[in-house]
LOBA-226430 format. One record per atom (N, C-alpha, C): x, y, z; residue in one letter. Coordinates in steps of 0.05 Angstrom, whole numbers, padded with zeros to 5 digits, always signed. Layout:
residues N
XYZa
...
end
This chain:
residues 269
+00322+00035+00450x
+00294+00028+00448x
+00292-00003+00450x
+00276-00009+00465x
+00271-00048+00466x
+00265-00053+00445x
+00269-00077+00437x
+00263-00090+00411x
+00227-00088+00403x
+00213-00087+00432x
+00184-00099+00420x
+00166-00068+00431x
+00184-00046+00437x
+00167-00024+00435x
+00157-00016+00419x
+00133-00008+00418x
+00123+00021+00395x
+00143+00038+00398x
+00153+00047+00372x
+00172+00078+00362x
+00145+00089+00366x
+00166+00116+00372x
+00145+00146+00386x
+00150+00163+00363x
+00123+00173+00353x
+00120+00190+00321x
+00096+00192+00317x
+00088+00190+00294x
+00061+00202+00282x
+00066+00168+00250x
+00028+00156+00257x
+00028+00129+00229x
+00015+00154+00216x
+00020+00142+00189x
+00007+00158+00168x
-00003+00135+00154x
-00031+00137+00138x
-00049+00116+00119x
-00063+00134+00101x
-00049+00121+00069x
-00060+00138+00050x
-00089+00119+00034x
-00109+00130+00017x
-00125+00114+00013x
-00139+00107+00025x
-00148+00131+00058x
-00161+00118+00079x
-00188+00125+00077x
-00199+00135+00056x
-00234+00146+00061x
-00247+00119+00063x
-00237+00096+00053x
-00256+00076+00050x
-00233+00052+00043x
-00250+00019+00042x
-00234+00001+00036x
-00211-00002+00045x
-00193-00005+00036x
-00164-00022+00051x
-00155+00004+00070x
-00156+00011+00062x
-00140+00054+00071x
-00158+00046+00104x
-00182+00043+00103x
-00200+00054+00121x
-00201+00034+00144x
-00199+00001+00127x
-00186-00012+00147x
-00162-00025+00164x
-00137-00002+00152x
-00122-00010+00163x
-00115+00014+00180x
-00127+00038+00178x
-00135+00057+00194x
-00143+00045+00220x
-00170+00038+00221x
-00179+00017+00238x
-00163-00003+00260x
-00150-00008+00244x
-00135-00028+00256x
-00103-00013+00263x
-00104-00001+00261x
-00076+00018+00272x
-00081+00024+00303x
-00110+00041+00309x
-00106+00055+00322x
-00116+00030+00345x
-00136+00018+00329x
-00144-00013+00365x
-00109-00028+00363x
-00090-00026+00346x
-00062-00043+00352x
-00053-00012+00375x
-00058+00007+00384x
-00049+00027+00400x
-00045+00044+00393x
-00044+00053+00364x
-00024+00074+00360x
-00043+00098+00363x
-00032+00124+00373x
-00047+00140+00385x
-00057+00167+00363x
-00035+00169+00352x
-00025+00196+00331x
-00034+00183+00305x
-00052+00197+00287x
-00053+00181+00259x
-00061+00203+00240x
-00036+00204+00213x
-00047+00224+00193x
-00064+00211+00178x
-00092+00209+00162x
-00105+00191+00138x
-00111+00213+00126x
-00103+00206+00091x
-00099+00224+00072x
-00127+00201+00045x
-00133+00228+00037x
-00145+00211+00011x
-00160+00234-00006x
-00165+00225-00029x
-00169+00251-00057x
-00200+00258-00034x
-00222+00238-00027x
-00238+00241-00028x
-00247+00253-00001x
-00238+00284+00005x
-00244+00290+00035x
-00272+00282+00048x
-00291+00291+00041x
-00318+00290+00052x
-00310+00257+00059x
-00316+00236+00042x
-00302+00206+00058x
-00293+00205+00081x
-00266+00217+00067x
-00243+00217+00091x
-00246+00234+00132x
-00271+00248+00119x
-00276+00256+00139x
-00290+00241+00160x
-00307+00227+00145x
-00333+00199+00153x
-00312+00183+00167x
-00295+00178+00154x
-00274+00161+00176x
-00257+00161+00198x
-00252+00190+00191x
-00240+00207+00210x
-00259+00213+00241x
-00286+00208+00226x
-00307+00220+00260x
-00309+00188+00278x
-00307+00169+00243x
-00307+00139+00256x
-00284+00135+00282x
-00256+00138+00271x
-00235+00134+00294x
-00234+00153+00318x
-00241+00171+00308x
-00241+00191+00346x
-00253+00180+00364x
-00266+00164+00361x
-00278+00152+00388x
-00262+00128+00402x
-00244+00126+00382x
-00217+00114+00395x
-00206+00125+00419x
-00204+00150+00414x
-00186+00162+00432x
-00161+00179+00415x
-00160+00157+00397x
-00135+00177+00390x
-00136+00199+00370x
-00112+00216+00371x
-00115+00247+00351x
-00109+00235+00322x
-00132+00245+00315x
-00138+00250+00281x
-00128+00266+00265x
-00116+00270+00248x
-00106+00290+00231x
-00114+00281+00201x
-00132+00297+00185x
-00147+00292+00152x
-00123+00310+00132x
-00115+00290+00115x
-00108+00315+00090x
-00119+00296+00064x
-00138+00326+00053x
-00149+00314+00027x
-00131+00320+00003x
-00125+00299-00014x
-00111+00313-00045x
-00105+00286-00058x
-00101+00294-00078x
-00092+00274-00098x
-00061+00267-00094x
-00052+00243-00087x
-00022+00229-00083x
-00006+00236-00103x
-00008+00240-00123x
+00006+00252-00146x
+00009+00271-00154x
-00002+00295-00139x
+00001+00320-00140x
+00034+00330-00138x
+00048+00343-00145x
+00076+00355-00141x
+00075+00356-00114x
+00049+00375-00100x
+00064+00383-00074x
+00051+00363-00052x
+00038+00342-00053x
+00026+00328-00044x
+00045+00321-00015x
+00061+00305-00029x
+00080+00290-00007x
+00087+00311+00011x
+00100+00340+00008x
+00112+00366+00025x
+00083+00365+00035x
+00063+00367+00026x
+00039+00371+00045x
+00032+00353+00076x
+00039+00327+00054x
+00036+00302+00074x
+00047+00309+00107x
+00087+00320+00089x
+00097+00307+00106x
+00100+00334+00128x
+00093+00365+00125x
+00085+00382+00136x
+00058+00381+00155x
+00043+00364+00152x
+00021+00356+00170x
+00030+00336+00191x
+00053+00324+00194x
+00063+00304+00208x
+00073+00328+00234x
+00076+00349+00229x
+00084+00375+00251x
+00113+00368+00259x
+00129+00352+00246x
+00153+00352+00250x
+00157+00330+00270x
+00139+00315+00280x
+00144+00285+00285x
+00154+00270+00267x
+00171+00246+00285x
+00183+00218+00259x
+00157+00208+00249x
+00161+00193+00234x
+00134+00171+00222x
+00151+00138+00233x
+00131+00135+00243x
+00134+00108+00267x
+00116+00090+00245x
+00096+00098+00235x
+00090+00077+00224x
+00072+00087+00193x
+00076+00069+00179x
+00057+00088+00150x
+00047+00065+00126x
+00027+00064+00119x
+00010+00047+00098x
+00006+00063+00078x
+00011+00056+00051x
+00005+00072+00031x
-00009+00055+00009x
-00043+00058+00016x
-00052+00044+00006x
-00077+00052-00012x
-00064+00082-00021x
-00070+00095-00042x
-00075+00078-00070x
-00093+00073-00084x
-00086+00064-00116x
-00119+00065-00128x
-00111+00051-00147x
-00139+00056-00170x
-00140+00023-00187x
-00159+00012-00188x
-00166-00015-00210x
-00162-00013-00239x
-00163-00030-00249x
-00166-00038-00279x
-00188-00025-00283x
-00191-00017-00311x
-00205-00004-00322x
-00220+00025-00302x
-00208+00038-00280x
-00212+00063-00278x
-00202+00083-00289x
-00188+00074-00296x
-00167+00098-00313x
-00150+00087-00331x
-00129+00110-00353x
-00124+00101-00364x
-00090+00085-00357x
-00082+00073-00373x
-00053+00054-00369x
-00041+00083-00348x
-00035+00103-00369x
-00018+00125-00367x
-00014+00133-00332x
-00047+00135-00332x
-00059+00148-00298x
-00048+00123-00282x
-00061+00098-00295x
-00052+00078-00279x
-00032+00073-00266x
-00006+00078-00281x
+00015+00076-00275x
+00028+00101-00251x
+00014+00133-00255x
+00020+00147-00246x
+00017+00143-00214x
-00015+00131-00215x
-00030+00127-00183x
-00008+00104-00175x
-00010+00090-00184x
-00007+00055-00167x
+00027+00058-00164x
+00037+00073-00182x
+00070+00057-00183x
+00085+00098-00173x
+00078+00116-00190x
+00094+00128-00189x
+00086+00142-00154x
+00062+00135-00149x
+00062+00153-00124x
+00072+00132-00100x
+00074+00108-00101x
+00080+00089-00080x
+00113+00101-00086x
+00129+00105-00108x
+00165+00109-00113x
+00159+00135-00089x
+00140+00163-00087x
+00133+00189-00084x
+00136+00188-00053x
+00125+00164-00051x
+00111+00167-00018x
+00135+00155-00001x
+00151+00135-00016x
+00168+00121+00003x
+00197+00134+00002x
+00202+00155-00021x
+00223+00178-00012x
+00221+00201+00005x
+00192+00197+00006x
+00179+00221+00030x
+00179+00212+00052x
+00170+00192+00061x
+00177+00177+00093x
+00199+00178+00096x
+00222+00168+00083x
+00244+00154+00089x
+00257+00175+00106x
+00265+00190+00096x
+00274+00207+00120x
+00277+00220+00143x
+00250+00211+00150x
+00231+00213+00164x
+00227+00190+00186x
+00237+00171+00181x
+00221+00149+00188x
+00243+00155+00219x
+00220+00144+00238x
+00224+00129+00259x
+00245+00114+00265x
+00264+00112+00281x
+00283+00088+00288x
+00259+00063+00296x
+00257+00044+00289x
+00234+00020+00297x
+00223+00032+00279x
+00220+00038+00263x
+00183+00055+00240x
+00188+00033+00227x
+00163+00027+00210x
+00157+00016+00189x
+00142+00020+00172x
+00143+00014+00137x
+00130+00022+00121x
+00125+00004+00103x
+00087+00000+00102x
+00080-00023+00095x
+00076-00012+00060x
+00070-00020+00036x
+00063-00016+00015x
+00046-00029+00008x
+00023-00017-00013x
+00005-00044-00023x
+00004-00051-00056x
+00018-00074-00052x
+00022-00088-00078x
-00004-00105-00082x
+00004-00121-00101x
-00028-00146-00109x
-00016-00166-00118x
-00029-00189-00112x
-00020-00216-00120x
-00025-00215-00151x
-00038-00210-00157x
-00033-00203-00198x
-00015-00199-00204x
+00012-00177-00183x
+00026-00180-00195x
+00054-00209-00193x
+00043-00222-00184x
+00062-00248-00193x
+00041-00259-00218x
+00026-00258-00235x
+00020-00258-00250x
+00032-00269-00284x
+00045-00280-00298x
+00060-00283-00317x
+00054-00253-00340x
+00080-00247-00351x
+00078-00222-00358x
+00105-00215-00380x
+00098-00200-00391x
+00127-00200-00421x
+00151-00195-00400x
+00172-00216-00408x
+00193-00223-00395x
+00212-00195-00398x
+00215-00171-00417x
+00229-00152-00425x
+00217-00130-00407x
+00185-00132-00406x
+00177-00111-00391x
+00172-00114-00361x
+00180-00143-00350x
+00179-00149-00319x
+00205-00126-00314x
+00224-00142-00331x
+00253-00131-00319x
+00252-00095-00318x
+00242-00081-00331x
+00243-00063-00336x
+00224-00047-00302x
+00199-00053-00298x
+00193-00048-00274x
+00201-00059-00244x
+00226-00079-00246x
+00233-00097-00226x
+00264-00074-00226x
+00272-00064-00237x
+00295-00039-00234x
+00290-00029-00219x
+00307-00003-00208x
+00300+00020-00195x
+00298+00041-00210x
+00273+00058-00210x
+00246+00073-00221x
+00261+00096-00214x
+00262+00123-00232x
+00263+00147-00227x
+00233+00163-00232x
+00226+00184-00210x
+00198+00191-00212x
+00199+00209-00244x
+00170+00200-00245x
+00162+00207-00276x
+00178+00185-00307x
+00185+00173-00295x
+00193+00150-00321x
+00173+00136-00328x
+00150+00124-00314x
+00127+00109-00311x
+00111+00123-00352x
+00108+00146-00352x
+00098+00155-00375x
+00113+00146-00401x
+00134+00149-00401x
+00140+00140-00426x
+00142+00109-00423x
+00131+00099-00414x
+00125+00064-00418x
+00091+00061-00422x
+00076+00083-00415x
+00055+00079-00421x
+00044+00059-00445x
+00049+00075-00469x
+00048+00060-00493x
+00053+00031-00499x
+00075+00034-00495x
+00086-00003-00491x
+00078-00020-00478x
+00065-00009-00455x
+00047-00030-00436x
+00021-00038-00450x
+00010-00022-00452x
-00020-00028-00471x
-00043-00022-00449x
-00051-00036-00455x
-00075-00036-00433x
-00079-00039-00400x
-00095-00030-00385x
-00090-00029-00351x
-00081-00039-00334x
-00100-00058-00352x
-00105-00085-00327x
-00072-00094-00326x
-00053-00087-00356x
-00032-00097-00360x
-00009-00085-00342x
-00020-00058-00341x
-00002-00041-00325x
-00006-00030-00295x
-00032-00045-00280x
-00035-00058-00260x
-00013-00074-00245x
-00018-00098-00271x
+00011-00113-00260x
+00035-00104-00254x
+00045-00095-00271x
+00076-00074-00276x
+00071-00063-00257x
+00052-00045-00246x
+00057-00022-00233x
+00057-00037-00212x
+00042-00053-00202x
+00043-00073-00171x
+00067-00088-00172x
+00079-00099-00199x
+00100-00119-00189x
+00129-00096-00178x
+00118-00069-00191x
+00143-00058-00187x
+00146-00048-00149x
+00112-00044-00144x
+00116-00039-00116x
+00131-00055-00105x
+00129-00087-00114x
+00147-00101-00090x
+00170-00104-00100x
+00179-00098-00120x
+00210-00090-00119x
+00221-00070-00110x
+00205-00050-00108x
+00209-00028-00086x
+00219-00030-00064x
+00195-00047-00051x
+00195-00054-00013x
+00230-00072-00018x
+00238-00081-00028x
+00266-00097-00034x
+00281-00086-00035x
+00286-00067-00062x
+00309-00044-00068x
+00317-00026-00037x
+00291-00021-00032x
+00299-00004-00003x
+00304-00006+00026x
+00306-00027+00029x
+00302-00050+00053x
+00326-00032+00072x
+00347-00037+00046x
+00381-00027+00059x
+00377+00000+00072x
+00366+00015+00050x
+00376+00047+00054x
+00343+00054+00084x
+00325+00036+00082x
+00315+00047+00108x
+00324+00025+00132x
+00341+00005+00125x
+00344-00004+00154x
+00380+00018+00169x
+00387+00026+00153x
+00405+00043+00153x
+00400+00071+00181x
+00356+00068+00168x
+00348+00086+00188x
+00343+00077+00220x
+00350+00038+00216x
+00326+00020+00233x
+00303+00027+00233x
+00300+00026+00202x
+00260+00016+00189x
+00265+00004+00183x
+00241-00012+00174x
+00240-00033+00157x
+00209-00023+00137x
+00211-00037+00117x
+00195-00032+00094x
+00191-00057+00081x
+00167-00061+00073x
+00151-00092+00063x
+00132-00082+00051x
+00124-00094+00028x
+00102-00094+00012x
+00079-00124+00022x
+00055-00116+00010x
+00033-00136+00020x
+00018-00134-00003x
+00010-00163-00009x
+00007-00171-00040x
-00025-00180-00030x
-00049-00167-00029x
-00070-00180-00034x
-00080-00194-00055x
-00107-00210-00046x
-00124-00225-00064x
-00147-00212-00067x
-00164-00224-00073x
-00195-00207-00073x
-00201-00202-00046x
-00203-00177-00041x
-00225-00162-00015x
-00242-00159-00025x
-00259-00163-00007x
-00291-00146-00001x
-00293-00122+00001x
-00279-00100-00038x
-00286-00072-00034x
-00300-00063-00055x
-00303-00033-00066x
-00313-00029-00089x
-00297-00042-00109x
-00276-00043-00105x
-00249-00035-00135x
-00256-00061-00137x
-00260-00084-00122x
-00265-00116-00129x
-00297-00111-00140x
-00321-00105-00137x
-00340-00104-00145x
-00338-00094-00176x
-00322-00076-00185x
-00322-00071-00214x
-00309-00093-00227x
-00296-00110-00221x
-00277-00124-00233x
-00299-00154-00252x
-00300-00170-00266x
-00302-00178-00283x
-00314-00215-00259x
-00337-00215-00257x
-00344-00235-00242x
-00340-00254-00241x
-00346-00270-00276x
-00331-00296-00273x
-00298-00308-00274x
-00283-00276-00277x
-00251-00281-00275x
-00248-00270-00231x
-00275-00266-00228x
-00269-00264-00192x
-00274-00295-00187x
-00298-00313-00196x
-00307-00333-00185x
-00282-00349-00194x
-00277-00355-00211x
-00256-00365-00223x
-00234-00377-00206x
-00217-00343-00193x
-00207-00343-00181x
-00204-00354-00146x
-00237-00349-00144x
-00239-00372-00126x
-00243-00399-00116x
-00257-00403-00142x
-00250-00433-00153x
-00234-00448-00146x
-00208-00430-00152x
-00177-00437-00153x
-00163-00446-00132x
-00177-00413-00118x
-00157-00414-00078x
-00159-00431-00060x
-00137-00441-00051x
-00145-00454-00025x
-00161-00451+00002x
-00182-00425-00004x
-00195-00421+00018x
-00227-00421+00004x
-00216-00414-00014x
-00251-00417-00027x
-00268-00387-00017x
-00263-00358-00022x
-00275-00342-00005x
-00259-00323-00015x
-00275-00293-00011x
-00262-00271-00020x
-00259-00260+00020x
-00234-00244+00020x
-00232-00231+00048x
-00239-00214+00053x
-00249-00212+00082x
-00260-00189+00095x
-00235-00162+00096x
-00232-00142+00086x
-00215-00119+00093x
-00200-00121+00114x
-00219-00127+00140x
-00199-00135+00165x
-00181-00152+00171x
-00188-00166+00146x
-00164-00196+00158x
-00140-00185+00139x
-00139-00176+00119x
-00125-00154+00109x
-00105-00129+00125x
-00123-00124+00141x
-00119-00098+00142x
-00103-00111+00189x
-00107-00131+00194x
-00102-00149+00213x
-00069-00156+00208x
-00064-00167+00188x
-00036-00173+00174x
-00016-00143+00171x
-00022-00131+00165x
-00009-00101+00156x
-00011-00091+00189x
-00025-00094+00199x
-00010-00076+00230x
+00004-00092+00245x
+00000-00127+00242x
+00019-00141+00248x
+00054-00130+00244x
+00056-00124+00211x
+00073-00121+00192x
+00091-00094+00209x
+00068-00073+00217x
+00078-00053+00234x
+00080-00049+00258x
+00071-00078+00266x
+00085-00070+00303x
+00104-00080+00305x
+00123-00075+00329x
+00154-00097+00339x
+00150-00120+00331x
+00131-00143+00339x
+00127-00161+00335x
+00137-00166+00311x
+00138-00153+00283x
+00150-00158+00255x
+00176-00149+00253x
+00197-00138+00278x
+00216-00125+00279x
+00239-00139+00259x
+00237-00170+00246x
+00253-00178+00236x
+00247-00182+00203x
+00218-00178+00202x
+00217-00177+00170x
+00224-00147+00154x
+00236-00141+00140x
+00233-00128+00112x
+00246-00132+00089x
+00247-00122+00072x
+00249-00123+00042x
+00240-00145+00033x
+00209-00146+00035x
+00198-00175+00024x
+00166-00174+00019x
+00156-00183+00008x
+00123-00183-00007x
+00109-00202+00019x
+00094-00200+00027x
+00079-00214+00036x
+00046-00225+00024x
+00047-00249+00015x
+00015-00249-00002x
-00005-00257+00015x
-00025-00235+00025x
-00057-00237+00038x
-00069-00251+00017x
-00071-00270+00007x
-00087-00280-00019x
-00109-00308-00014x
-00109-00312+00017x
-00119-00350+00011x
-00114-00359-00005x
-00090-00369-00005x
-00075-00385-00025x
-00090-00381-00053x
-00100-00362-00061x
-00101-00349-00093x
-00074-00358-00104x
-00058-00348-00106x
-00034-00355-00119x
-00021-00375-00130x
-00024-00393-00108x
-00017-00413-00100x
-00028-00443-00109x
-00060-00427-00117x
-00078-00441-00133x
-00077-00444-00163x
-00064-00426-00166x
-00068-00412-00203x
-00031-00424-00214x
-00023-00436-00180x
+00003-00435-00193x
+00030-00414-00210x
+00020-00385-00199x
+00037-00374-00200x
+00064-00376-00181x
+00089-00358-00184x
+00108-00358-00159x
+00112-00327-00169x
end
């Protein structure tokens, strides 16, 4: 295969009824890709988006369910019709204060561990698999409980830390900082497949999950950034298909932060 071809397979994008899911949907299929599974709890949505991209041209495939379901992933990966996965975004998750720590942890951390043992074997020679982490989580955070989500995760461990985490917003972090130790830990065992795998660390978008969030810790935050501005989904969702075409054939096992220098402002690393 040339270095700067599209792998031939089936992208998959979870979280696609709306917001990040919907625009990086978007932006999959205008980067070429022809074949696309989008998955999300919320079918009727997911459908709205689904009538959106056909006019692309390319074939649509909808599966509605919850990412954390047992049989979710076999569902996923049974809708793929026995194609590789050339390319896949899993940008399934839930905010602070939608749920509780427990759920929190289940959505954001244990189904991103769910989804990326379900591709992997799967994947594409050239595939790639983007993840969505958050710049929160470079965030400062109890030094006993970084280490603990910066390990490698067995599925269903996430619950018995519930408690100890405390509150969401807390286990937000945890659960995002552990995505990008994820995209790291695995770098080896999918370039083994020639994939590559990277996590992408946003800042504030322009979605719902940012509209519930706490205004003057949003303004705040922009206060801070070196761009002064919250981002449009696309410029978001612009970066991540970068991440998945040849063109990125030499990055993985690494965070990438979409943030306008958010981070960078607040002085985290």
């Amino acid at each position: 295969m040339a270095a700067r071809e599209k792998p031939q397979g089936i992208a998959i994008v979870t979280g696609a009824a709306r917001g990040i899911g919907a625009a990086c949907a978007k932006a999959i299929v205008e980067d070429g890709w022809t074949d696309l599974l989008i998955c999300d709890l919320n079918g009727e949505l997911l459908e709205e988006t689904a009538q959106k991209l056909h006019n692309s041209g390319a074939r649509i495939t909808t599966l509605a369910g919850d990412v954390t379901a047992p049989d979710f992933m076999d569902r996923m990966i049974a809708a793929c019709e026995g194609k590789p996965v050339a390319a896949a975004v899993h940008a399934a998750g839930v905010a602070p204060k939608m749920v509780d720590t427990a759920r929190m942890l289940e959505i954001n951390w244990e189904s991103a561990l769910a989804f990326t043992h379900a591709v992997k074997p799967n994947m594409a020679e050239g595939g790639a698999l983007v993840l969505i982490a958050s710049n929160t989580s470079y965030f400062p955070i109890d030094e006993e409980l970084k280490q603990v989500f910066e390990r490698p995760f067995k599925a269903g461990e996430s619950a018995a830390y519930a408690e100890r985490v405390g509150d969401s917003f807390k286990g937000y972090l945890l659960a995002k900082r552990g995505v990008r130790a994820l995209a790291k830990s695995e770098a080896v065992a999918f370039g083994e497949r020639g994939a590559r795998i990277v996590s992408v660390s946003p800042g504030l978008i322009d979605t719902e999950m940012t509209k519930d969030r706490d205004t003057e810790v949003i303004q705040k935050m922009i206060n801070e950034s070196a761009t002064k501005r919250v981002a449009d989904t696309s410029e978001l969702a612009a970066a991540i298909a970068f991440l998945l075409s040849p063109k990125a054939s030499f990055i993985t096992g690494c965070d990438l932060l979409v943030d306008g220098g958010e981070t960078a402002g607040m002085g985290y690393q």
